[in-house]
C-alpha positions as CSV (number, residue, x, y, z in Angstrom):
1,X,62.9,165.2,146.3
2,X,59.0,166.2,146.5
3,X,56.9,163.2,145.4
4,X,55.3,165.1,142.2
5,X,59.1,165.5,140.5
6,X,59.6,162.5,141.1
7,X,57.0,160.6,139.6
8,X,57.2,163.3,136.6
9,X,60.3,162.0,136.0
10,X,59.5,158.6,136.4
11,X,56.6,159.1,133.4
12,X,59.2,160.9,131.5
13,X,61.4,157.7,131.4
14,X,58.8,155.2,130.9
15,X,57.5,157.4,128.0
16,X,60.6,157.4,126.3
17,X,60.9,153.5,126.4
18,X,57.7,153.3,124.8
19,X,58.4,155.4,121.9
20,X,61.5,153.3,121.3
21,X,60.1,150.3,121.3
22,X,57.3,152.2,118.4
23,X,60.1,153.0,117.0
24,X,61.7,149.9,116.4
25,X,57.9,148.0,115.6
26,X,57.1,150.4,112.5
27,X,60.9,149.6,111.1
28,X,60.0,146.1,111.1
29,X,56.8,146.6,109.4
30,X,57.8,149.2,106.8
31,X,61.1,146.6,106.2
32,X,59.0,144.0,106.1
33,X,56.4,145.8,103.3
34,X,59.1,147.0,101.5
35,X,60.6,143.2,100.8
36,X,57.4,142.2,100.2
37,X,56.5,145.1,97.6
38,X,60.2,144.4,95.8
39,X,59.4,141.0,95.6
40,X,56.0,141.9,93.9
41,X,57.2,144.2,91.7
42,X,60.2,141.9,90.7
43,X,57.6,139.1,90.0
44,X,54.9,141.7,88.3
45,X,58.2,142.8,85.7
46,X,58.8,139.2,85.2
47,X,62.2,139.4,87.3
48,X,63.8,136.1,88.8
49,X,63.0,136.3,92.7
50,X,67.3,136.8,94.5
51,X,68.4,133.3,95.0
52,X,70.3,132.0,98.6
53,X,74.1,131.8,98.3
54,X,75.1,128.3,98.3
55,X,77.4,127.4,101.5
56,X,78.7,123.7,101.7
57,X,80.8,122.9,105.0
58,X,82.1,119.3,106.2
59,X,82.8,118.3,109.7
60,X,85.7,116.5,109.0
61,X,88.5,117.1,106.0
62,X,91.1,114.9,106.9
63,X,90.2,111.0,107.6
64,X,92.9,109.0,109.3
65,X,92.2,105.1,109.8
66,X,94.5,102.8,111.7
67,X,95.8,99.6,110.1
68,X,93.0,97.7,111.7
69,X,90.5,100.0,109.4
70,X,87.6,100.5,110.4
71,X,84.3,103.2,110.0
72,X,84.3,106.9,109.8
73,X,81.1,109.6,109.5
74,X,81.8,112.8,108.0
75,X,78.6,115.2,107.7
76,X,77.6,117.5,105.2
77,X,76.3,120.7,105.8
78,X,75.2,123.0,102.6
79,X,71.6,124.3,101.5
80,X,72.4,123.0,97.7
81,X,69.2,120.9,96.5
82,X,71.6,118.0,96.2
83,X,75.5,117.0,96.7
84,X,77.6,114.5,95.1
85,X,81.0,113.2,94.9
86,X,84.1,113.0,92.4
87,X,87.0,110.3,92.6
88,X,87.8,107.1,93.2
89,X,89.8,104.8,95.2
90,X,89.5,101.2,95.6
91,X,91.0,100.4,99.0
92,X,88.0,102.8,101.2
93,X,84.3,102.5,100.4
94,X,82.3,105.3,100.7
95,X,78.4,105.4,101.4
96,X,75.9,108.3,102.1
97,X,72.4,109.9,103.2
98,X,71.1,113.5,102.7
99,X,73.6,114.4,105.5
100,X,75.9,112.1,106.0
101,X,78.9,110.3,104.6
102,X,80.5,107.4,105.7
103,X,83.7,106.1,104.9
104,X,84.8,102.5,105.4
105,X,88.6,101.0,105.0
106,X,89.8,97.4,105.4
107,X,92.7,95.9,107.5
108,X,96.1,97.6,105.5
109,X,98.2,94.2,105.3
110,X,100.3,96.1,102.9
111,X,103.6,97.5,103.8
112,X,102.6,101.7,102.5
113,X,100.4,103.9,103.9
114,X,97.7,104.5,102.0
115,X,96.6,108.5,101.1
116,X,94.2,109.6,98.6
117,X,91.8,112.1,98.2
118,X,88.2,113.2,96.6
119,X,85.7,115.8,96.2
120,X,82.6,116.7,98.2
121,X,80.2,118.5,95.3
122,X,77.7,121.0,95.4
123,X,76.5,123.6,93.5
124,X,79.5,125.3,92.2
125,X,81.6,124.8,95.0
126,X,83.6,121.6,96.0
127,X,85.6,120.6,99.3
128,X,88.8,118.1,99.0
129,X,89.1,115.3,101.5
130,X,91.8,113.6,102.3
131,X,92.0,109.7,103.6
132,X,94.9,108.6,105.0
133,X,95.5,104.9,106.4
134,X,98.8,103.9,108.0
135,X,100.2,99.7,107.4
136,X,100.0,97.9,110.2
137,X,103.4,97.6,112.6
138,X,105.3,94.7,113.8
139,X,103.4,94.4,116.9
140,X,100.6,94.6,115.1
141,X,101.3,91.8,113.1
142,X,102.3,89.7,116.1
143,X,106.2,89.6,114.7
144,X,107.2,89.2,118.2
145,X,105.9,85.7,118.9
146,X,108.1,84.4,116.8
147,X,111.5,86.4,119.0
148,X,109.6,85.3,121.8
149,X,109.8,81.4,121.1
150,X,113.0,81.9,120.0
151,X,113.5,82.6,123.8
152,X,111.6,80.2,125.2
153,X,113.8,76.9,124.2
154,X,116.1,75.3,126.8
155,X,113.1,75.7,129.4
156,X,113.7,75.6,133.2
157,X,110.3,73.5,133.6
158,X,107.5,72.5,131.8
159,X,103.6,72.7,133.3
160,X,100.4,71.5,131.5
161,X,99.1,74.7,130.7
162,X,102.6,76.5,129.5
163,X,106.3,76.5,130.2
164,X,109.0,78.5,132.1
165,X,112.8,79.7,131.6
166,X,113.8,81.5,134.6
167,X,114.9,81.3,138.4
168,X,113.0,79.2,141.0
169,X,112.8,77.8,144.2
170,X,112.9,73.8,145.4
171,X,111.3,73.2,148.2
172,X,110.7,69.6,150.0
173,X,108.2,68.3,152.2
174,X,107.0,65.6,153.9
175,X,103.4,64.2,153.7
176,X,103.9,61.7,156.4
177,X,104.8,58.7,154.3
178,X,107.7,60.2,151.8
179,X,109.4,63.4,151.2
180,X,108.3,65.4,148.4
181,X,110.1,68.2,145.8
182,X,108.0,71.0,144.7
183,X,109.7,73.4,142.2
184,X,108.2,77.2,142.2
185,X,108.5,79.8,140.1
186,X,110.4,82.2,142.5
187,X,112.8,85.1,141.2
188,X,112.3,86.8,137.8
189,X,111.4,84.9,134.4
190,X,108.9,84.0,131.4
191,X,106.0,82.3,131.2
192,X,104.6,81.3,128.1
193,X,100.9,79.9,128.4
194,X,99.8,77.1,125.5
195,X,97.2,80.1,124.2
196,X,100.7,81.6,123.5
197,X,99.8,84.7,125.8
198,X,103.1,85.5,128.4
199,X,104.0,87.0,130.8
200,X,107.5,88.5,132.0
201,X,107.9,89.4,135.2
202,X,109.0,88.8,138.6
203,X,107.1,85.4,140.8
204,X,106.9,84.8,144.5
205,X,106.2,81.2,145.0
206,X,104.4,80.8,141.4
207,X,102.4,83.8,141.7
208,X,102.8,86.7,139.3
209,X,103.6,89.3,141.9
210,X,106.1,92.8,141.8
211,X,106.2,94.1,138.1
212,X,105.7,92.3,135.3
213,X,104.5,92.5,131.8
214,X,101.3,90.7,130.2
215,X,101.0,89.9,126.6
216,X,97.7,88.3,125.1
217,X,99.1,86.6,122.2
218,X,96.5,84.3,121.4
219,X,94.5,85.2,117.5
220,X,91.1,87.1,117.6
221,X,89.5,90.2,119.7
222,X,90.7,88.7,122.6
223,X,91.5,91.4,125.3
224,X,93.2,91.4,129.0
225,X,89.9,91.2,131.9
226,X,88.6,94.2,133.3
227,X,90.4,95.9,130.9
228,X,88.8,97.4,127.7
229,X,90.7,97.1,124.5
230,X,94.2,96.1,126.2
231,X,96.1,93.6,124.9
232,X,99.6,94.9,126.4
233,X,99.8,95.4,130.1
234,X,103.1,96.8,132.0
235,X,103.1,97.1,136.0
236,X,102.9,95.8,139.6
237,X,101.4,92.1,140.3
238,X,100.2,90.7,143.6
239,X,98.7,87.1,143.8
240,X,98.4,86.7,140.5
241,X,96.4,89.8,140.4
242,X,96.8,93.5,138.7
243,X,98.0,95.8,142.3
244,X,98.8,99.0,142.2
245,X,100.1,101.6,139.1
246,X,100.3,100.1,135.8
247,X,99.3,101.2,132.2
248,X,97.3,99.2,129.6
249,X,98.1,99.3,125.9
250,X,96.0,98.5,122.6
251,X,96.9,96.3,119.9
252,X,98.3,99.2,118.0
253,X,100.8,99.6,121.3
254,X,98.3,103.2,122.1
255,X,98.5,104.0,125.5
256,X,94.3,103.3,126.9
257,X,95.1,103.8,130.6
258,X,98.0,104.7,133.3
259,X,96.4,104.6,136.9
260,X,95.8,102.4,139.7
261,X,94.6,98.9,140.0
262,X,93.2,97.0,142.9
263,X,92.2,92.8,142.8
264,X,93.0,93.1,139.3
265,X,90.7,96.4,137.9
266,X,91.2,99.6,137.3
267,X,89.9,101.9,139.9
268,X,90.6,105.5,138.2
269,X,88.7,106.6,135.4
270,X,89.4,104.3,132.1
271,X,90.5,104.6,128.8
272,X,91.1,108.3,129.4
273,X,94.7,108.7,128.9
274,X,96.2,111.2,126.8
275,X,99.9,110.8,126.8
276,X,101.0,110.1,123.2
277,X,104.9,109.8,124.8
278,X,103.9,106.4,126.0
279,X,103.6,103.4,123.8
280,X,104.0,99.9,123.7
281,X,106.6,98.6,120.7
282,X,108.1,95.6,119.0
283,X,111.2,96.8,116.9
284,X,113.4,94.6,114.7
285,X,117.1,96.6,114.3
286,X,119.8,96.4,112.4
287,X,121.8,94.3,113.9
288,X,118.7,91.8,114.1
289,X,118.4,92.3,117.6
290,X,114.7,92.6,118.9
291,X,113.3,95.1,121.6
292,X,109.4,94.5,122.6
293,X,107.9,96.6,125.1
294,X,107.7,100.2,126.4
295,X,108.8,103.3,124.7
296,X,109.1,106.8,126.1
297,X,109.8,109.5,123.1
298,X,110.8,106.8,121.3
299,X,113.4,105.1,123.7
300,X,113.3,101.9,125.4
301,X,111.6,103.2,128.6
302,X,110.1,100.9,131.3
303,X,109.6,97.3,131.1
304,X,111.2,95.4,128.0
305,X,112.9,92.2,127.0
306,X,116.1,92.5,124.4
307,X,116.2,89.6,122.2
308,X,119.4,88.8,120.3
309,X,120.2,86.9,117.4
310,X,121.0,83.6,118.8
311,X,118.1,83.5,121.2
312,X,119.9,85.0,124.1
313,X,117.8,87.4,125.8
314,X,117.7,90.3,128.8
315,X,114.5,91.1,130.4
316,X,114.4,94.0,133.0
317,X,113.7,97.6,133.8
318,X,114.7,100.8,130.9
319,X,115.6,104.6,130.9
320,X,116.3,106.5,128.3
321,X,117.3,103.4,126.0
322,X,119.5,102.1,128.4
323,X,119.3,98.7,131.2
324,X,118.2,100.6,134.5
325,X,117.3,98.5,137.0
326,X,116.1,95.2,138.0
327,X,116.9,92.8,135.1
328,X,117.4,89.0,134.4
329,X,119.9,87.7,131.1
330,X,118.1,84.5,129.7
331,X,120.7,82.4,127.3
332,X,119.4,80.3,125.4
333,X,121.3,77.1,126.5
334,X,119.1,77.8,129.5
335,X,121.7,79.6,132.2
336,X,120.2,82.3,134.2
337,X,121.9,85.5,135.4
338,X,119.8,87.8,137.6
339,X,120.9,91.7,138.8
340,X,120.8,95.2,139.0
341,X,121.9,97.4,136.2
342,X,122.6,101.1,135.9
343,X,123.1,103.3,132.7
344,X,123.1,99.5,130.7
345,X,126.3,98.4,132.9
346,X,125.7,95.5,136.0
347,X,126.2,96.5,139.1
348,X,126.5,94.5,142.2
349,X,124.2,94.6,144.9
């Protein structure tokens, strides 16, 4: 193509461009005039200047609190001069800014779940929210400490810090001058410490090691080392120390973490686990047995001790609500079985 069609065509295109963008400039302007010129003439006849629709939005419209309670911040988005509020309930105080509203609820020691509602107000529009707070479960009232210690009479052996029921191992030896009986935790049993925390699980030689369960059980915030917001840990022990998979639970029996641990800590990313299947349970039946410990879809899943009526307990492995596994029977006279079980029947080994 010879240079000068080229470069005529070139001009062409950049000439166009430039009338477009004119184009669009003197719209502006002439918009821009013409709202200014209506808004003169609306305030030379005396005619109130058009008013901004009123828009009111809220981050959040259902508020759920646990039993524990606890603090909530909704915000409020409108262009309304002012908002305000309409209802009242007594059991969740309620506190705001220009932007924000914050909602606070107390421990539930009642045996309901609280719902209620109120109004968000502004202008002539309004937005309901709804506040719901569940009552606190049996774990969460520490009902299990009570079928716990109904385990723990008839102890196998007593220590200064706690006690034990289950199997052990007697070993003697000989300083030189006399021969000497030491008793070890060995085997598969319960150890109750004097803060009342526990653990259930198997020993080597007095050392928590293979899986186990660990229960804090003491009063207050207290919460399991290394582990944020745990109070309910299920999984594999070595030398007294957290090895391996295991899965840490809150005092509501949530599910915090399933992952890895090494000399006792996590090593996987914490308190980032999202499986609601899991949880951690006490449950008081019918028949007035007791189950505390892991559920799976609401079955008796993993690690969990039965506790009957009359103190008698079995401690061991679950699947689908049924004994699966490793287990120990704990009566309360103080006799010790120990096995295998498979779809809840005993099987020898």
């Amino acid at each position: 193509m010879p240079k000068a069609v080229k470069w005529r065509q070139l001009l062409i295109i950049r000439m166009k461009r430039i009338f477009v963008v004119l184009l669009c400039v003197l719209s502006v302007v002439f918009e821009t005039k013409a709202q200014s010129n209506s808004s003169n003439n609306n305030s030379q006849m005396g005619l109130p200047e058009k008013e901004p629709e009123i828009f009111l939005r809220l981050s959040d419209t259902i508020v759920e609190f646990t039993a524990a309670g606890g603090d909530k911040i909704i915000t409020v988005y409108t262009n309304a001069p002012s908002w305000s509020l309409s209802g009242k309930f007594f059991w969740c105080t309620k506190a705001w800014s220009d932007s924000l509203l914050e909602l606070s609820c107390k421990v539930n020691l009642s045996d309901i779940d609280r719902n209620d509602k109120f109004y968000v107000l502004a202008g002539n529009l309004s937005k309901k929210v709804e506040v719901i707070q569940r009552t606190m479960t049996l774990l969460e009232k520490g009902n299990w400490k009570g079928a716990l210690n109904s385990v723990m009479y008839n102890v196998t052996s007593g220590y200064e810090n706690g006690k034990y029921k289950g199997e052990i191992f007697q070993k003697k030896e000989s300083d030189g001058y006399r021969v000497l009986k030491f008793t070890y935790m060995n085997g598969m049993g319960i150890y109750q410490y004097t803060e009342k925390d526990c653990y259930l699980g198997e020993f080597d030689m007095g050392d928590n090691c293979g899986k186990g369960i660990f229960l804090i059980g003491r009063h207050g915030d207290y919460q399991l080392p290394n582990c944020r917001d745990c109070r309910y840990f299920s999984g594999n022990w070595s030398a007294d120390m957290k090895n391996g998979q295991g899965r840490c639970y809150d005092k509501t029996g949530k599910l915090v973490y399933q992952g890895n641990f090494t000399n006792d800590k996590p090593t996987e990313k914490y308190s980032q686990c999202h499986d609601n299947t899991c949880k951690f349970e006490y449950i008081e039946y019918s028949n007035t047995d007791k189950y505390l410990g892991e559920t799976k879809n609401g079955k008796r899943s993993g690690l969990g001790i039965l506790i009957f009526e009359n103190g008698d307990a079995w401690y061991g492995e679950w699947k689908d609500d049924k004994r699966d596994g490793k287990g120990i029977i704990l009566l309360y006279n103080g006799t010790i079985y120990s096995g295998k079980w498979k779809s809840d029947v005993q099987v020898k080994e």
